[in-house]
C-alpha positions as CSV (number, residue, x, y, z in Angstrom):
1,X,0.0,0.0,0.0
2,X,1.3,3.5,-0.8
3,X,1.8,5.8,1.7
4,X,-0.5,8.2,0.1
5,X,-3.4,5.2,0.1
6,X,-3.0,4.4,3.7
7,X,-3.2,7.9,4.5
8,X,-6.8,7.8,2.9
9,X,-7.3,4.1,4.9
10,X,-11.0,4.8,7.5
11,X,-9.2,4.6,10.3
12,X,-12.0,3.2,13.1
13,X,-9.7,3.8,16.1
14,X,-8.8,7.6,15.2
15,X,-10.6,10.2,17.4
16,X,-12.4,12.7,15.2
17,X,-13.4,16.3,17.0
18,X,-17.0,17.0,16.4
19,X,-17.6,20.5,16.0
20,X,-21.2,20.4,16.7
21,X,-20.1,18.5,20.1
22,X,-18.4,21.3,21.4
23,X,-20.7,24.4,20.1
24,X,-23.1,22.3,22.7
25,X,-20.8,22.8,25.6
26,X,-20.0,26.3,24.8
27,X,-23.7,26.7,24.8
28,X,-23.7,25.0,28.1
29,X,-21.9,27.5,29.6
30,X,-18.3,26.5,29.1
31,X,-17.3,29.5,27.0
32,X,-13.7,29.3,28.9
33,X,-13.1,25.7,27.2
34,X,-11.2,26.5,24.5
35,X,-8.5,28.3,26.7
36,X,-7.2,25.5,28.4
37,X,-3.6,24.1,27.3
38,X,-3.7,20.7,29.3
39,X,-1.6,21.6,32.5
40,X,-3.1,19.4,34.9
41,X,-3.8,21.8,37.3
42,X,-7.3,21.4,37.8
43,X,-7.0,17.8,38.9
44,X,-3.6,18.2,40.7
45,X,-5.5,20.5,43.2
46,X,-8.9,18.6,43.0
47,X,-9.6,16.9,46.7
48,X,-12.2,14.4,45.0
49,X,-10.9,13.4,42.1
50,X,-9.1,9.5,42.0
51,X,-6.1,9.4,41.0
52,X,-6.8,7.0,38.0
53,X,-8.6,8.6,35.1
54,X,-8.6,12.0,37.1
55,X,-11.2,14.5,36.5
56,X,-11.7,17.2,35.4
57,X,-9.0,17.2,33.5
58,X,-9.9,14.5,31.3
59,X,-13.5,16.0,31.1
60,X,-11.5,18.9,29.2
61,X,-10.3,16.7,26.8
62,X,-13.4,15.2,26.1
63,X,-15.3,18.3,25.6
64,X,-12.4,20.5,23.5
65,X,-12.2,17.5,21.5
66,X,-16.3,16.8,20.9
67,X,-16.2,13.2,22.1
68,X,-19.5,13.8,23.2
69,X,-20.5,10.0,24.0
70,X,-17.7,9.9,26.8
71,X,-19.3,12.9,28.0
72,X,-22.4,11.4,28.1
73,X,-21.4,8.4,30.4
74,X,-19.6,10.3,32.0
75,X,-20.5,9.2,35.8
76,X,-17.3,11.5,37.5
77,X,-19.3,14.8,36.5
78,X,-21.7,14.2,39.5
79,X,-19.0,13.0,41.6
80,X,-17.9,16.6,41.6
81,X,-19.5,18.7,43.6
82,X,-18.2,22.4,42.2
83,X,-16.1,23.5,45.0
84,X,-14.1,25.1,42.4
85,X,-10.7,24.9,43.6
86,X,-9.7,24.3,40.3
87,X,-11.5,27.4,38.8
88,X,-9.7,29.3,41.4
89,X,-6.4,27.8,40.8
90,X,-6.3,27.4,36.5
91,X,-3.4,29.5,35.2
92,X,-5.2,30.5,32.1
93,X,-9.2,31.0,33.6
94,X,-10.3,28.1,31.7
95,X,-13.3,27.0,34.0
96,X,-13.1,23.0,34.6
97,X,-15.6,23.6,36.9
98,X,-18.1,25.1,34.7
99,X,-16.9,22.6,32.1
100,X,-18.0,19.7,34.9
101,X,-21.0,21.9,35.5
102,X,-22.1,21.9,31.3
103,X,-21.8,18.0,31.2
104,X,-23.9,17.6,33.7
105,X,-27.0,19.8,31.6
106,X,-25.5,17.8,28.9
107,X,-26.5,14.3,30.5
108,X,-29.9,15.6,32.0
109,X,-31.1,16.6,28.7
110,X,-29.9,13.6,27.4
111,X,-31.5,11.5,29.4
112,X,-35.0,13.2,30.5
113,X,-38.1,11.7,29.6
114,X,-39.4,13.6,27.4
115,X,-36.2,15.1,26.6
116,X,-38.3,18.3,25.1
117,X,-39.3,19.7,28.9
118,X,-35.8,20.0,29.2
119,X,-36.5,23.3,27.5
120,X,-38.8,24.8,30.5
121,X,-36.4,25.3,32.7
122,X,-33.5,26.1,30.3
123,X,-34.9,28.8,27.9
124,X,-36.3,31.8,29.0
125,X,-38.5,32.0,26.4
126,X,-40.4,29.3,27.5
127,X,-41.2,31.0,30.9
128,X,-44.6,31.8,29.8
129,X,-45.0,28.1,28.9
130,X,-43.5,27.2,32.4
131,X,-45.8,29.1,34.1
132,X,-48.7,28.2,32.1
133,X,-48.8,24.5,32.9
134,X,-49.0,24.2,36.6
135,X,-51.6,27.2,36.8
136,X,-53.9,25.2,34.1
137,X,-53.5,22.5,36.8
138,X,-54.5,24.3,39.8
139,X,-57.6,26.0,37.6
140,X,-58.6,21.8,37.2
141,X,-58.1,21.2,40.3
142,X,-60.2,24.3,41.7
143,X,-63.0,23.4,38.5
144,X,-63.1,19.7,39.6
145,X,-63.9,20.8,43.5
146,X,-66.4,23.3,42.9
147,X,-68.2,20.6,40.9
148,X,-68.8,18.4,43.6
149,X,-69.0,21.0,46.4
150,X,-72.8,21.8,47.7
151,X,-72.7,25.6,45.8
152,X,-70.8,27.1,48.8
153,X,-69.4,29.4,45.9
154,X,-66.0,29.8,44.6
155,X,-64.6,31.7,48.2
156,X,-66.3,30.4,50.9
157,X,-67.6,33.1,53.6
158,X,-66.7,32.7,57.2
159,X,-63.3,31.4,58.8
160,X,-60.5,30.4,56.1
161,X,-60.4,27.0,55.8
162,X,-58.8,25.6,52.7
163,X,-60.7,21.6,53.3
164,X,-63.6,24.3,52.5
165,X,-61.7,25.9,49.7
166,X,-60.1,22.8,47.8
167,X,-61.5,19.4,49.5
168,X,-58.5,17.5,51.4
169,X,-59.3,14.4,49.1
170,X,-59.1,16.6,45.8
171,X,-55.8,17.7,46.9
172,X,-54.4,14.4,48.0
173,X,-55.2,13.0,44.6
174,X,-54.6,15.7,42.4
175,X,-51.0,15.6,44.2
176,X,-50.6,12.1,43.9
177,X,-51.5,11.9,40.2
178,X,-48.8,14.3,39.5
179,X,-45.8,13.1,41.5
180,X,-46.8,9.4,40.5
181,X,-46.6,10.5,36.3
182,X,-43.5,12.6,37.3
183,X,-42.2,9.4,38.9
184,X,-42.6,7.3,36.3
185,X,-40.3,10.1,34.0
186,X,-38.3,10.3,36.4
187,X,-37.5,6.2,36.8
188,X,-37.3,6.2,32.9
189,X,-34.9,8.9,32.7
190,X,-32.7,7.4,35.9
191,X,-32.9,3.6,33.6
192,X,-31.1,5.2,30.6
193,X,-28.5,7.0,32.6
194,X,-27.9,3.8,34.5
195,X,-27.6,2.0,31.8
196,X,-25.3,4.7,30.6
197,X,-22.9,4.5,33.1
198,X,-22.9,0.6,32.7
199,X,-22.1,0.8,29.2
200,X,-18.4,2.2,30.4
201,X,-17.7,-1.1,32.9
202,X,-15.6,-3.9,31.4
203,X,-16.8,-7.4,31.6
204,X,-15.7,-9.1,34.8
205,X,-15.4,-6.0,36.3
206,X,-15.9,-6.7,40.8
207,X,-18.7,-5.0,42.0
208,X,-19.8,-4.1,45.8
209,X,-23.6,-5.3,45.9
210,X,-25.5,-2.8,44.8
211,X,-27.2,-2.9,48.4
212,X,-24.4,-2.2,50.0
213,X,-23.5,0.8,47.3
214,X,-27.1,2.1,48.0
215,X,-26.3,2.1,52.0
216,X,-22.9,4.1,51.8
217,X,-24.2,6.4,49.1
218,X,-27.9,7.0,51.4
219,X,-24.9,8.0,54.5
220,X,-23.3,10.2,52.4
221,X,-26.4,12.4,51.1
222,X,-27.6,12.7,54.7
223,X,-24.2,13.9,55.9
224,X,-23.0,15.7,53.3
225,X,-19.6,15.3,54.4
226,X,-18.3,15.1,50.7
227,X,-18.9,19.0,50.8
228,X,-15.8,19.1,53.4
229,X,-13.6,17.9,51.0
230,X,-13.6,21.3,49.3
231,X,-11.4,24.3,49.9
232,X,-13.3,27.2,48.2
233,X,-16.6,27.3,48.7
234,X,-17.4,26.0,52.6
235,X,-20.5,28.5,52.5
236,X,-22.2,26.2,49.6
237,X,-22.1,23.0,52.2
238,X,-24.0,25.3,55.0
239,X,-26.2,26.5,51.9
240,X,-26.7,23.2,50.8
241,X,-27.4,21.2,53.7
242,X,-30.2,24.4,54.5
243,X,-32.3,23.4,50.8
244,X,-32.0,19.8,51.7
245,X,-32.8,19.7,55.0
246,X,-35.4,22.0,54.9
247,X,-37.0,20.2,51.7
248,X,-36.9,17.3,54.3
249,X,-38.7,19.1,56.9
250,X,-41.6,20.1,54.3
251,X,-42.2,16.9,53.1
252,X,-42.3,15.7,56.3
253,X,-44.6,17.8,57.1
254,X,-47.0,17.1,54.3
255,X,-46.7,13.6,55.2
256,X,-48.0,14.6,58.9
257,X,-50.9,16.3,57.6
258,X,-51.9,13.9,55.0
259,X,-51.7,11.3,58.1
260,X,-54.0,14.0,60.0
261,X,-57.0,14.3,57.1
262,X,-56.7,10.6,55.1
263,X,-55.5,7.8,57.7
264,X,-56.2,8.9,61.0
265,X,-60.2,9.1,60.8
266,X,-60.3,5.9,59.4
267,X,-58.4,5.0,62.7
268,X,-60.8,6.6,64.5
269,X,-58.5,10.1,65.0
270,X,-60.1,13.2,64.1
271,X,-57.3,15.4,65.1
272,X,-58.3,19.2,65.1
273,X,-61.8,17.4,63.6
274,X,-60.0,16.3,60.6
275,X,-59.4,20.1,59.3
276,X,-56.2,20.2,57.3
277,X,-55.5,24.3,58.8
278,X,-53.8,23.3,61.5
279,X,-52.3,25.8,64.7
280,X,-49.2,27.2,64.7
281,X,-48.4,24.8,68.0
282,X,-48.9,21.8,65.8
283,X,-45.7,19.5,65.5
284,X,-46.9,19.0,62.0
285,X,-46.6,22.9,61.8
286,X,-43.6,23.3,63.9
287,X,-41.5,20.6,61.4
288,X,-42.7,22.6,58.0
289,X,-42.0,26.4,59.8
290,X,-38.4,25.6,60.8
291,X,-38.0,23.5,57.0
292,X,-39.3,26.3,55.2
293,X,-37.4,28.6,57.2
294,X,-33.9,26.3,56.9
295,X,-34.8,26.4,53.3
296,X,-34.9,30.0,52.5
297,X,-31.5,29.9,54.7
298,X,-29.9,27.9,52.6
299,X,-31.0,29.5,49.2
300,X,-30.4,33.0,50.6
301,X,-26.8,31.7,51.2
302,X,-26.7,30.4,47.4
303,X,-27.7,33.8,46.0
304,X,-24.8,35.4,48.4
305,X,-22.3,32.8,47.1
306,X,-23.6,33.2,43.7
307,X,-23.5,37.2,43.6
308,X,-20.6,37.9,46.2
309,X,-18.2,35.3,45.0
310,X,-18.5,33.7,41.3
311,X,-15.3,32.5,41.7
312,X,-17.0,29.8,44.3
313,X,-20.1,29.6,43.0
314,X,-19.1,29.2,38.9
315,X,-21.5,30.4,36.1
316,X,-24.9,31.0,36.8
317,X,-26.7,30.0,34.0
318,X,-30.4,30.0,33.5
319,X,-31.9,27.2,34.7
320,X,-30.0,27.6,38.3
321,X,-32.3,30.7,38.8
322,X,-35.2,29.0,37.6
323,X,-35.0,26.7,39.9
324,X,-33.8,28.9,42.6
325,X,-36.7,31.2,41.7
326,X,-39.2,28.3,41.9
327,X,-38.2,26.9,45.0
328,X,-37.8,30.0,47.0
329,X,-41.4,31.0,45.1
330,X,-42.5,27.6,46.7
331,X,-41.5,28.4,50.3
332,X,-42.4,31.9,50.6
333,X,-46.0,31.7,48.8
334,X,-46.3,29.3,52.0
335,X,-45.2,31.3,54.6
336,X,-47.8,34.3,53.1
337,X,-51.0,31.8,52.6
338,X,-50.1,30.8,56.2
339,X,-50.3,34.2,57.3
340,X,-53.2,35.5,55.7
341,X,-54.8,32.3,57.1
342,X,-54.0,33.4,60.4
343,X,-55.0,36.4,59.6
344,X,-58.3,35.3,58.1
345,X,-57.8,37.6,55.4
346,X,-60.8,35.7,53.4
347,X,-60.6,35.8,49.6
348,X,-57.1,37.4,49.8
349,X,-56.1,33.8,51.6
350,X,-57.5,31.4,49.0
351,X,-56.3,33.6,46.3
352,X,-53.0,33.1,48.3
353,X,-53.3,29.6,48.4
354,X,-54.2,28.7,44.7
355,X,-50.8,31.3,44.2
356,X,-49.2,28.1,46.3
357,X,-50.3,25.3,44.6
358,X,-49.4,25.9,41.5
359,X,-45.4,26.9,42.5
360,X,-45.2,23.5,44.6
361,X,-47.0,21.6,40.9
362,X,-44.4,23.5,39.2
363,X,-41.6,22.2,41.5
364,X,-42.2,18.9,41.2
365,X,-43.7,18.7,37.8
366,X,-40.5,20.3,36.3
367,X,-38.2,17.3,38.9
368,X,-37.1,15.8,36.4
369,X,-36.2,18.6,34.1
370,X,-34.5,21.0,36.0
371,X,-31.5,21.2,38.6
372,X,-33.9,19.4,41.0
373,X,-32.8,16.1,39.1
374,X,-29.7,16.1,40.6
375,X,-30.6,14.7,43.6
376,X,-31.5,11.8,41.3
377,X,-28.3,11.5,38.9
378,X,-26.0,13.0,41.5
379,X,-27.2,9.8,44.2
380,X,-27.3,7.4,40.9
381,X,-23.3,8.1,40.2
382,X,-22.2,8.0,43.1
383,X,-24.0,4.7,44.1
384,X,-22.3,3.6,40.7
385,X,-18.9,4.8,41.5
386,X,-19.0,3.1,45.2
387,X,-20.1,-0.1,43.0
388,X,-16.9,0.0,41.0
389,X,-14.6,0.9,43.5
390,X,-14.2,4.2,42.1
391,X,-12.5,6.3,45.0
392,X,-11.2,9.5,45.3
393,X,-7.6,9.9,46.0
C-alpha cells in the first residue's frame, strides 16, 4: 500500500473532534473551554478526584475535543460537587468547573423523559409556557372541586379553611397523580442514565452489591460530608445542607398532615376534627416552619455565594435561577397563605393559596427537568462509582 493510500485508509480507532459536540458545551456555559492548554492543574488541586482517570482534566479533553458520548457516560461529572478549587487555581481562567457543570445539563437533557421539557427550565423563552402549565393544573383542580361542592361558591364566607376551599381528598389525589406521572419520567430517565454508566464497565469488572452501594451512598447524602472535601466554597455545604434539609422538613410535614386528614379518621383520630389548617403549635406545623425557614436559609446563602463570590459559585446559568426562583417562590407563597390564614384575610387567603399550589405543581412537575434532578443522577453516580470501587484519592 502506498503511503498516500494508507493515509486515505478509514481509520476506526482515530478520534475525530465533532464540531457540533463542542458548540453544545460552549452553549452549556463553558465559554472558557477553548483556553485550556492541558496543565493538569485542575486535577492536581482537585480533593475528590481519583487518581486513575482524574477529573476534570480529562472532562476537558473530552469536551475540546467533541467526544460527546464519553461525555455522556460520563459518571465522574456528579461526583464533583463544584467547589471550584480548580476554577480558582487554572493559570489561564479556563473554568473546569463550569466545564463539569455543562456536562452535567448535557446528560440531564440527554437523558429526560421527554427530553423536550428539558426546554422549561433552560430557555427563558419558554417561561410563559412554564408558568402556564402548573396554573392550568390548579384551575382543574379548583374546577373539579367546585363541581362536587354543595354551591358554597368559589370563596367560601366565614373562617378560612382551605378543606372548604379545595377538598382535602381533591388535593391528596390531584398531588398524587402528578408526583406518581412525574415518577414514572423520572425512573425512565434514571434507567437510561444507568444503563449509561454501565455501558463504560468492562466485563468481569468486581462490584460491591449494589445494596451495600445504596447504604454508603444514602450516609453520604444525609451527611454531606463530601462537601468538606472542598477548599473554596465552605458557604455552599451550609447552603446546601439548608435546601435539603429544609426540603426534608416540608415533606415531612406534608406527610403529617396527609396522616392527620386521610389515615387517621379511618383509625378513628379526628385530630383538630380532621381540618387540614392546623395551629401554629402543631408538630406537624412546627416541622414545615423551621423547614421552610432552613430552606430559604440555605437559598439566601446560594444567592450570596452566587453574587458575592462567582469565583466559588461558577457560572450562573439560567436554569439555576429558575430553579432557585421556583423553590424560594414555593416556600415563601407558604409562609404568606399561612399568614393570611391566620389572619383570616378571606378571599385574599384562597387567592393566596391557589398562588401556592401551582409553585409547589411546578416544582415537582418540572423534577425531572431541571436542577432538581440532581438529587437523582447525583445519588445514581455516586452509588455507581461506590459499586466500582471508584474512589477518590
Amino acid at each position: 500500500m502506498t503511503l498516500e493510500a494508507e493515509r486515505n485508509e478509514p481509520r476506526p480507532d482515530l478520534i475525530v473532534a465533532d464540531p457540533a459536540a463542542v458548540d453544545r458545551m460552549l452553549g452549556y456555559g463553558a465559554e472558557a473551554l477553548r483556553r485550556c492548554y492541558q496543565c493538569g492543574t485542575c486535577s492536581v488541586v482537585c480533593p475528590r478526584t481519583p487518581l486513575e482517570d482524574a477529573f476534570p482534566r480529562k472532562e476537558m479533553v473530552w469536551a475540546q475535543w467533541g467526544l460527546e458520548d464519553k461525555l455522556l457516560t460520563d459518571a465522574d461529572a456528579w461526583l464533583c460537587f463544584q467547589c471550584n478549587d480548580c476554577i480558582t487555581h487554572c493559570p489561564v481562567d479556563a473554568r473546569p468547573g463550569d466545564v463539569m457543570a455543562a456536562t452535567r445539563d448535557l446528560q440531564m437533557e440527554e437523558y429526560a423523559v421527554p427530553r423536550f421539557m428539558t426546554r422549561i427550565p433552560r430557555d427563558p423563552k419558554a417561561l410563559p409556557l412554564a408558568i402556564g402549565l402548573p396554573v392550568v393544573l390548579v384551575l382543574l383542580l379548583v374546577l373539579g372541586a367546585q363541581g362536587s361542592s354543595g354551591g358554597e361558591g368559589l370563596f367560601p364566607k366565614g373562617d378560612v379553611f382551605f378543606g372548604r376551599f379545595l377538598g382535602d381528598g381533591w388535593i391528596d389525589v390531584f398531588v398524587m397523580t402528578v408526583v406518581g406521572i412525574v415518577a414514572v419520567l423520572s425512573f425512565l430517565s434514571l434507567k437510561k442514565f444507568w444503563a449509561g454508566l454501565q455501558s463504560t464497565v468492562p466485563a468481569g469488572t468486581e462490584r460491591l452489591p449494589l445494596v451495600n452501594a445504596l447504604r454508603g451512598t444514602a450516609v453520604d447524602v444525609f451527611s454531606h460530608k463530601d462537601f468538606g472535601d472542598c477548599n473554596t466554597a465552605h458557604p455552599r455545604m451550609w447552603a446546601h445542607m439548608g435546601l435539603f434539609y429544609g426540603f426534608l422538613g416540608l415533606t415531612a410535614a406534608t406527610t403529617g398532615a396527609a396522616l392527620y386528614t386521610e389515615i387517621f379518621p379511618h383509625l378513628g383520630i379526628h385530630h383538630h376534627g380532621g381540618v387540614l389548617s392546623l395551629p401554629i403549635w402543631d408538630p406537624v406545623k412546627i416541622v414545615g416552619n423551621v423547614g421552610g425557614v432552613a430552606l430559604l436559609a440555605g437559598l439566601a446563602q446560594t444567592l450570596w455565594v452566587r453574587l458575592k463570590r462567582p469565583a466559588q459559585s461558577g457560572k450562573s446559568a439560567y436554569s439555576d435561577w429558575f430553579f432557585s426562583g421556583l423553590l424560594g417562590l414555593t416556600a415563601l407563597t407558604g409562609f404568606v397563605t399561612e399568614i393570611l390564614r391566620y389572619a383570616q384575610a378571606g378571599t385574599v387567603a384562597y387567592l393566596a393559596y391557589m398562588v401556592h399550589l401551582a409553585f409547589i405543581f411546578g416544582l415537582f412537575a418540572y423534577f425531572p427537568f431541571s436542577k432538581f434532578s440532581h438529587l437523582m443522577y447525583r445519588s445514581a453516580a455516586m452509588t455507581f462509582a461506590r459499586q466500582i470501587g471508584r474512589a477518590k484519592a
